[in-house]
C-alpha positions as a Markdown table, in Angstrom:
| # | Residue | x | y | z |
|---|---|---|---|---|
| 1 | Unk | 106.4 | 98.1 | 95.1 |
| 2 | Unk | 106.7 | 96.7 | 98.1 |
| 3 | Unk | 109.5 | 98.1 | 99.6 |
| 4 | Unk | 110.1 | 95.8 | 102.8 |
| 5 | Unk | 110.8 | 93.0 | 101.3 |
| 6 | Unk | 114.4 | 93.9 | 101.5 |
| 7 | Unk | 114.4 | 95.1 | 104.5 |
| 8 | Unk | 117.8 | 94.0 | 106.8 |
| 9 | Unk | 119.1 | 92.4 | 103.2 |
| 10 | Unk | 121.1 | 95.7 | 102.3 |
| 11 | Unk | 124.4 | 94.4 | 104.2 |
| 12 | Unk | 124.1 | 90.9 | 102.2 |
| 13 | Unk | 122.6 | 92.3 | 98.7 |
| 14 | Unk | 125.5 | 94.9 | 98.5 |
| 15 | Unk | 128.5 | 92.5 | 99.3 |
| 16 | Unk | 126.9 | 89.3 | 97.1 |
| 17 | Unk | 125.1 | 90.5 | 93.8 |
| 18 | Unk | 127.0 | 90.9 | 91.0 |
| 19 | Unk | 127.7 | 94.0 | 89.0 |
| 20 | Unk | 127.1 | 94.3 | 85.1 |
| 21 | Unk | 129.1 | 93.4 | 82.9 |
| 22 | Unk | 131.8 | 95.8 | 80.8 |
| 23 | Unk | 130.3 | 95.1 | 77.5 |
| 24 | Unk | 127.0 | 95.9 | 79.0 |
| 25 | Unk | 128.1 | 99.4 | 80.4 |
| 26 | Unk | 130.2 | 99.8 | 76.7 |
| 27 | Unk | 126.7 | 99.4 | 74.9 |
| 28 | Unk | 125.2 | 101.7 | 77.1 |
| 29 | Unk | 127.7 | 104.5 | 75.8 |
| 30 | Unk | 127.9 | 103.5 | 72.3 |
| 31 | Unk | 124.5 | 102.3 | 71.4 |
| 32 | Unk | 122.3 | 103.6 | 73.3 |
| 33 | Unk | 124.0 | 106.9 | 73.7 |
| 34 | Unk | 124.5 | 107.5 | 77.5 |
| 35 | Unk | 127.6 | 109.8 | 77.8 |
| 36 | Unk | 129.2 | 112.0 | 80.4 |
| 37 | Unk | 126.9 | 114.8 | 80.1 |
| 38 | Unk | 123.4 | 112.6 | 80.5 |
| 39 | Unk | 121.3 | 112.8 | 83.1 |
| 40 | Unk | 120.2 | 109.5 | 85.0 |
| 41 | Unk | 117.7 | 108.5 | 87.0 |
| 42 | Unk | 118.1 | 105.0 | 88.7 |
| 43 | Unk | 115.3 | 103.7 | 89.3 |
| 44 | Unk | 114.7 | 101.1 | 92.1 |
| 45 | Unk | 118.6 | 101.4 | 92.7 |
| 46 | Unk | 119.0 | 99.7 | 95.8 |
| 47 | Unk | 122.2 | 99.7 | 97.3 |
| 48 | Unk | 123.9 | 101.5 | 94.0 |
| 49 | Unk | 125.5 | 98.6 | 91.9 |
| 50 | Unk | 124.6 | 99.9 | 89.0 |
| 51 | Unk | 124.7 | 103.5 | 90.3 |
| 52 | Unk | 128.1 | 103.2 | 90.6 |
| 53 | Unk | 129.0 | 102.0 | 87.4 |
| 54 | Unk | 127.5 | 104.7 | 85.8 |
| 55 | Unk | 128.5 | 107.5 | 88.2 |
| 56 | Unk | 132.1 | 105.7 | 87.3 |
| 57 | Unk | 131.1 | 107.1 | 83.7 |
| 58 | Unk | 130.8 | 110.7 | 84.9 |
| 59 | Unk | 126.7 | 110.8 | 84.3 |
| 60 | Unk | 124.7 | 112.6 | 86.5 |
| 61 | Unk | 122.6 | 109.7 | 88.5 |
| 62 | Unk | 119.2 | 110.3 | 91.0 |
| 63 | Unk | 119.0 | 106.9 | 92.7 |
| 64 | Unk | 115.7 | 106.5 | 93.4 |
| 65 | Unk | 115.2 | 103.7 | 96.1 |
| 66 | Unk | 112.6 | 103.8 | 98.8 |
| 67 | Unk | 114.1 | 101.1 | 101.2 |
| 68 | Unk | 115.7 | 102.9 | 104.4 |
| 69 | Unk | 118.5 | 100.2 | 104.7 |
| 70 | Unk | 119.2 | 99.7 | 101.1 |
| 71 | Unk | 119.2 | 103.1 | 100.4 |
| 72 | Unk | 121.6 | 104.3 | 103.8 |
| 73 | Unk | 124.1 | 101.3 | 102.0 |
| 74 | Unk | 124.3 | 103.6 | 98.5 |
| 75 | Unk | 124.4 | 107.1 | 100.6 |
| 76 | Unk | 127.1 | 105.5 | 102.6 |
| 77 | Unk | 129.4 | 103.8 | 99.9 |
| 78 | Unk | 128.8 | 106.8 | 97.0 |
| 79 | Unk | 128.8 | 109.9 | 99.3 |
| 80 | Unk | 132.4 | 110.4 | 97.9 |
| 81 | Unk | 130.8 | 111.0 | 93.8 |
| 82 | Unk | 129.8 | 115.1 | 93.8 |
| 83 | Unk | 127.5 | 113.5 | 90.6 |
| 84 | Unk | 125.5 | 111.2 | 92.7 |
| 85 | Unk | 122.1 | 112.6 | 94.5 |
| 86 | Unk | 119.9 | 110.0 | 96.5 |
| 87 | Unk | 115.9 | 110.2 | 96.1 |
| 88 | Unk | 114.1 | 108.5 | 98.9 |
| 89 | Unk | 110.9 | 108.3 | 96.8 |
| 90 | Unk | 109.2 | 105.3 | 94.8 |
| 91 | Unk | 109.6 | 104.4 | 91.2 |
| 92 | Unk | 105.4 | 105.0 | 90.7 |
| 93 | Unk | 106.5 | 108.6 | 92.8 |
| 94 | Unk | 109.9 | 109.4 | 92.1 |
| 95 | Unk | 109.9 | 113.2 | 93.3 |
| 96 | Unk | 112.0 | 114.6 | 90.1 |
| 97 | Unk | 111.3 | 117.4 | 87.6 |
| 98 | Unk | 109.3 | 117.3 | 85.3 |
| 99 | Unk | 111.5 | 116.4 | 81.7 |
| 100 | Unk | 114.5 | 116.9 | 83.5 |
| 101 | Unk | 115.7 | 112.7 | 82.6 |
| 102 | Unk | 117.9 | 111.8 | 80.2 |
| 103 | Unk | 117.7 | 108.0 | 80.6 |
| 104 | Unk | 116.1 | 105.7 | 83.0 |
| 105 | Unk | 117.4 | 102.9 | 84.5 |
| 106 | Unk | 116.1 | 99.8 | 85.9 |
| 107 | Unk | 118.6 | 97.3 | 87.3 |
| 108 | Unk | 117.0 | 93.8 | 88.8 |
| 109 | Unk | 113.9 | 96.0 | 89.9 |
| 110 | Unk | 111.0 | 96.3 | 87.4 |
| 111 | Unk | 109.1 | 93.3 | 88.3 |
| 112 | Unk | 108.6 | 94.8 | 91.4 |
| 113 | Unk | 106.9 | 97.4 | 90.2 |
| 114 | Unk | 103.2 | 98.9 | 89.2 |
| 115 | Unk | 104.3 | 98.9 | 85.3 |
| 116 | Unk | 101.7 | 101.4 | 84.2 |
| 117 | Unk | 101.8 | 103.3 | 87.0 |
| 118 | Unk | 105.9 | 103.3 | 86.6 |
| 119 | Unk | 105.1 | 104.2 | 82.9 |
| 120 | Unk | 103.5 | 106.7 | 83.7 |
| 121 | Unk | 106.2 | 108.8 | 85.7 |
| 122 | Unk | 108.4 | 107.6 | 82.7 |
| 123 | Unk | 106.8 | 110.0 | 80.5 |
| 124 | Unk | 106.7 | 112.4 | 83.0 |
| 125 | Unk | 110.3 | 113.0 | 84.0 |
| 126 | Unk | 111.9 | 112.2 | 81.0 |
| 127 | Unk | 113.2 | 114.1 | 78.2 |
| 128 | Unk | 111.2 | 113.7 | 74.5 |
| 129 | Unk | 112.3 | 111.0 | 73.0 |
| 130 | Unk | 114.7 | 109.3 | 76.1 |
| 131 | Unk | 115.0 | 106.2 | 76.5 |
| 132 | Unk | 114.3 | 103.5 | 79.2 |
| 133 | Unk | 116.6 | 100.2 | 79.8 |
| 134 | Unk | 115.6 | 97.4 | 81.9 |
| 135 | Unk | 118.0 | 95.4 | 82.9 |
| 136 | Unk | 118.7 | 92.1 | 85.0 |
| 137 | Unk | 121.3 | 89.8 | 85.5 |
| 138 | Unk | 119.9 | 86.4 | 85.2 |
| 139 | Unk | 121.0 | 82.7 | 85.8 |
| 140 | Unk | 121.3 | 80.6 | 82.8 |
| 141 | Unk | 118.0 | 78.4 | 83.5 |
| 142 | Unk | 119.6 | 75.3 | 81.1 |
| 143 | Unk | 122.5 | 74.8 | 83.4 |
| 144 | Unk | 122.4 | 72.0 | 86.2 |
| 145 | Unk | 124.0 | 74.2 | 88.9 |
| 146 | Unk | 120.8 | 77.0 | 88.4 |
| 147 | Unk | 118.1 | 73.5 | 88.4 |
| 148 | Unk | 119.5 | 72.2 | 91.3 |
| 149 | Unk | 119.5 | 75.6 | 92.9 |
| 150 | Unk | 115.8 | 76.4 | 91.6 |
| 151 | Unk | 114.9 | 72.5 | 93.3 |
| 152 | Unk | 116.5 | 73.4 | 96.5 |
| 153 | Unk | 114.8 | 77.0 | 97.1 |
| 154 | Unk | 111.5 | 75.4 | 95.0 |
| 155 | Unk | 111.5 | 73.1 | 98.7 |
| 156 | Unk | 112.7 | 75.5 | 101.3 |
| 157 | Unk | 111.2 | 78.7 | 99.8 |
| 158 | Unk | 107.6 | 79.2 | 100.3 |
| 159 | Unk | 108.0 | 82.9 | 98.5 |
| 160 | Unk | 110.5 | 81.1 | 96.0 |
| 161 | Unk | 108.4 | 81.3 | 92.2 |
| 162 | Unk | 112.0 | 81.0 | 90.5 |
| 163 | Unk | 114.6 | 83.0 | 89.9 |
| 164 | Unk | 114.1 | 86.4 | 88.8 |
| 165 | Unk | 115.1 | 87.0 | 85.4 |
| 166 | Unk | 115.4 | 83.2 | 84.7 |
| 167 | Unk | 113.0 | 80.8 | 85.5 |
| 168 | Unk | 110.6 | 83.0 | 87.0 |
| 169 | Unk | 110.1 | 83.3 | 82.9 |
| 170 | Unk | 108.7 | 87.0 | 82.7 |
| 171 | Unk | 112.1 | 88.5 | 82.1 |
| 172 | Unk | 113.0 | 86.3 | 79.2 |
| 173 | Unk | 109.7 | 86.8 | 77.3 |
| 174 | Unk | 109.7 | 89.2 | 74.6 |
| 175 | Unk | 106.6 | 89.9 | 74.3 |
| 176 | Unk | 106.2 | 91.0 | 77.7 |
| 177 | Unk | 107.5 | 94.5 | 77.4 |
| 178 | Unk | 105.1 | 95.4 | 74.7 |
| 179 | Unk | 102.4 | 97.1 | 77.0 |
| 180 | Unk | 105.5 | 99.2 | 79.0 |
| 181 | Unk | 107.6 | 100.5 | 76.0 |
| 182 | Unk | 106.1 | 102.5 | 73.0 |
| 183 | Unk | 107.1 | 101.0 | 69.9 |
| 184 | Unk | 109.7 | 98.5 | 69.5 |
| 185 | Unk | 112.3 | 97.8 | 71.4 |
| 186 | Unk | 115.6 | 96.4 | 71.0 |
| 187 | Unk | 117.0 | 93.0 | 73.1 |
| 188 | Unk | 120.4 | 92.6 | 74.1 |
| 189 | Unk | 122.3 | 89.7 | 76.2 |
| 190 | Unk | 125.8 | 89.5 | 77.5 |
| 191 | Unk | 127.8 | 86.9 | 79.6 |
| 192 | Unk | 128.4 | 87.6 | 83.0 |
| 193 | Unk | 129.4 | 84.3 | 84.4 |
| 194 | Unk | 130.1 | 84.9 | 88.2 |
| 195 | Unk | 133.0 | 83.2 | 89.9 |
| 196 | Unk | 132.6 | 82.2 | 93.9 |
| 197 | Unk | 133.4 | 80.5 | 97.0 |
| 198 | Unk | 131.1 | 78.7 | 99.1 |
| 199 | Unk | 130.2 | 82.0 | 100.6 |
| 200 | Unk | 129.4 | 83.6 | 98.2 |
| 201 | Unk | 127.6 | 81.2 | 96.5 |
| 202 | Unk | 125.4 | 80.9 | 100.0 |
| 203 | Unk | 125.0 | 84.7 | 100.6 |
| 204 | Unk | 124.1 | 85.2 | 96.9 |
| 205 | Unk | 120.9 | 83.0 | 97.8 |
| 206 | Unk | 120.3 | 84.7 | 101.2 |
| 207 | Unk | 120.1 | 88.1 | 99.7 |
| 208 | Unk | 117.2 | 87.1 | 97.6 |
| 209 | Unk | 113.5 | 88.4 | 99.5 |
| 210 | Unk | 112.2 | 84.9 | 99.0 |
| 211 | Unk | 115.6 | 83.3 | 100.9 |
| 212 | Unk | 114.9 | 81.9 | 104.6 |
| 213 | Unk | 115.9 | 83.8 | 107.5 |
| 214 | Unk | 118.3 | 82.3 | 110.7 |
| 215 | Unk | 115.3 | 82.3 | 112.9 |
| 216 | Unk | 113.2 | 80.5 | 110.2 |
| 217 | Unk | 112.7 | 76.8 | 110.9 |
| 218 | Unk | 114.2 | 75.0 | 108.0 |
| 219 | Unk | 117.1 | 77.6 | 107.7 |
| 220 | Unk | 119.9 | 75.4 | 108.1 |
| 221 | Unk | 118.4 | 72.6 | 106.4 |
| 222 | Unk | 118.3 | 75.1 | 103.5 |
| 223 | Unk | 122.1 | 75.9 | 103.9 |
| 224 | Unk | 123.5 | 72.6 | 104.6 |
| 225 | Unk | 121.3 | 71.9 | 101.3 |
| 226 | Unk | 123.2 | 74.6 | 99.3 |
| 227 | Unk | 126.4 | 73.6 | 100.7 |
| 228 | Unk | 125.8 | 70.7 | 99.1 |
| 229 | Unk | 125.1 | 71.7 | 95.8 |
| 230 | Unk | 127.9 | 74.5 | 95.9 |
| 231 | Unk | 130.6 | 71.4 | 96.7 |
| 232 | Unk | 128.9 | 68.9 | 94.2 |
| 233 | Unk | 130.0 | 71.7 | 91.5 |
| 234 | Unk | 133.0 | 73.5 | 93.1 |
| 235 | Unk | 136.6 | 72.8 | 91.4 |
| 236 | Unk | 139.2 | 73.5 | 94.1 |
| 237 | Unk | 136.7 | 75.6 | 96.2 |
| 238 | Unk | 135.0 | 77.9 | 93.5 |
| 239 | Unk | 132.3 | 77.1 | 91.7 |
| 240 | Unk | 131.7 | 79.0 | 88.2 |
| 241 | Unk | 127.2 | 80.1 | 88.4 |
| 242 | Unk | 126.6 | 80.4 | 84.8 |
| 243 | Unk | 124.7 | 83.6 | 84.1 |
| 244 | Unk | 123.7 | 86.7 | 81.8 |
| 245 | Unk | 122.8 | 90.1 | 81.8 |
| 246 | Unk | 119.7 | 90.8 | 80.0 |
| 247 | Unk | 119.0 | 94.2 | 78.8 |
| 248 | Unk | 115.9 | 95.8 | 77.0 |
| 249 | Unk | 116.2 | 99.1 | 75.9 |
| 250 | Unk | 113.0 | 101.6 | 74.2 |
| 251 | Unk | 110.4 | 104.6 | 74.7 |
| 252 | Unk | 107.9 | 104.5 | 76.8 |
């Protein structure tokens, strides 16, 4: 994983990405089993979205995040939770005890990382027969305001290979798990349409690594481009972004 790539995004990432869902998190507990007593490791956790959610469920949660500035953000914002315990480690490294995991959690992160390598330490750290769940909120790719978005950072973005978890494509392919999990593994999807203003429809694109910088040439062409698209969409200032959370949930 290349850890950098978020480096001076953690300010930006923590105030404009969307957290998961309640049907989501509800699943979690009823489905999949996660419960007051389990043990969690967060893996690629950033600035704690989704450590916080589950810390909010009383699990025990190792957020595993290797980024400096993402990682101060989660230390900073969860340092009041006695159940949370911040891992400056790697998710091919992650530093923790051997079968000492209960679940693993990936939230809007796998794709960045060595997936056999990551496997690997799976098996490793977690208890026999835990579980791992990958999860990403995605943008719907059939709706016009996530095409004209894809067209605008498709021209501005020279890291831009589309969205992750949409129409970057590898998120939304089943088959593409089979080499990471064990056996089969089960699919779920749940609506988690976010609501915004114009800023945070424009800082939900600058926290992405791909998004252009202020002291990158075409960066206000690249605003005054989303602007546009934000207003062409907006209904009395907010502007609905049509998106789901995509989970996927199996041994490894």
């Amino acid at each position: 994983m290349n850890e950098s790539k978020f480096t001076g995004l953690g300010k930006t990432y923590s105030k404009y990405r969307p957290s998961y869902p309640k049907e989501f998190i509800d699943y979690l507990c009823s489905d999949v089993g996660i419960c007051k007593e389990s043990v969690i490791a967060d893996v690629g956790s950033g600035t704690g979205i989704l450590t916080k959610q589950l810390l909010d469920l009383g699990c025990f949660v190792f957020a595993v995040e290797p980024n400096n500035d993402m990682r101060s953000i989660a230390e900073t914002d969860l340092s009041i939770y006695d159940n949370f315990k911040s891992v400056n480690a790697s998710a091919e490294n992650t530093t923790l005890y051997d079968k000492s995991i209960d679940y693993i959690t990936v939230a809007q992160a796998f794709h960045w990382f060595n997936r056999m390598e990551f496997n690997k330490e799976c098996k490793r750290i977690l208890k026999p027969n835990s579980k791992v769940i990958l999860v990403w909120n995605s943008r719907c790719i059939d709706s016009d305001v996530t095409k004209d978005g894809d067209n605008i950072n498709r021209k501005y973005c020279p890291d831009f290979k589309g969205f992750s978890g949409g129409m970057r494509g590898i998120e939304n392919d089943d088959n593409s798990y089979n080499d990471f999990f064990k056996s089969r593994y089960e699919v779920r999807i749940f609506q988690n349409n976010i609501p915004c203003d114009l800023d945070g429809y424009i800082g939900r694109n600058r926290s992405a690594s791909y998004a252009l910088k202020e002291h990158d040439k075409n960066f206000h062409a690249y605003i005054a481009e989303l602007t546009e698209c934000f207003n062409k969409y907006a209904v009395d200032g907010m502007m609905n972004m049509p998106n789901n959370t995509h989970c996927y949930v199996g041994v490894v």
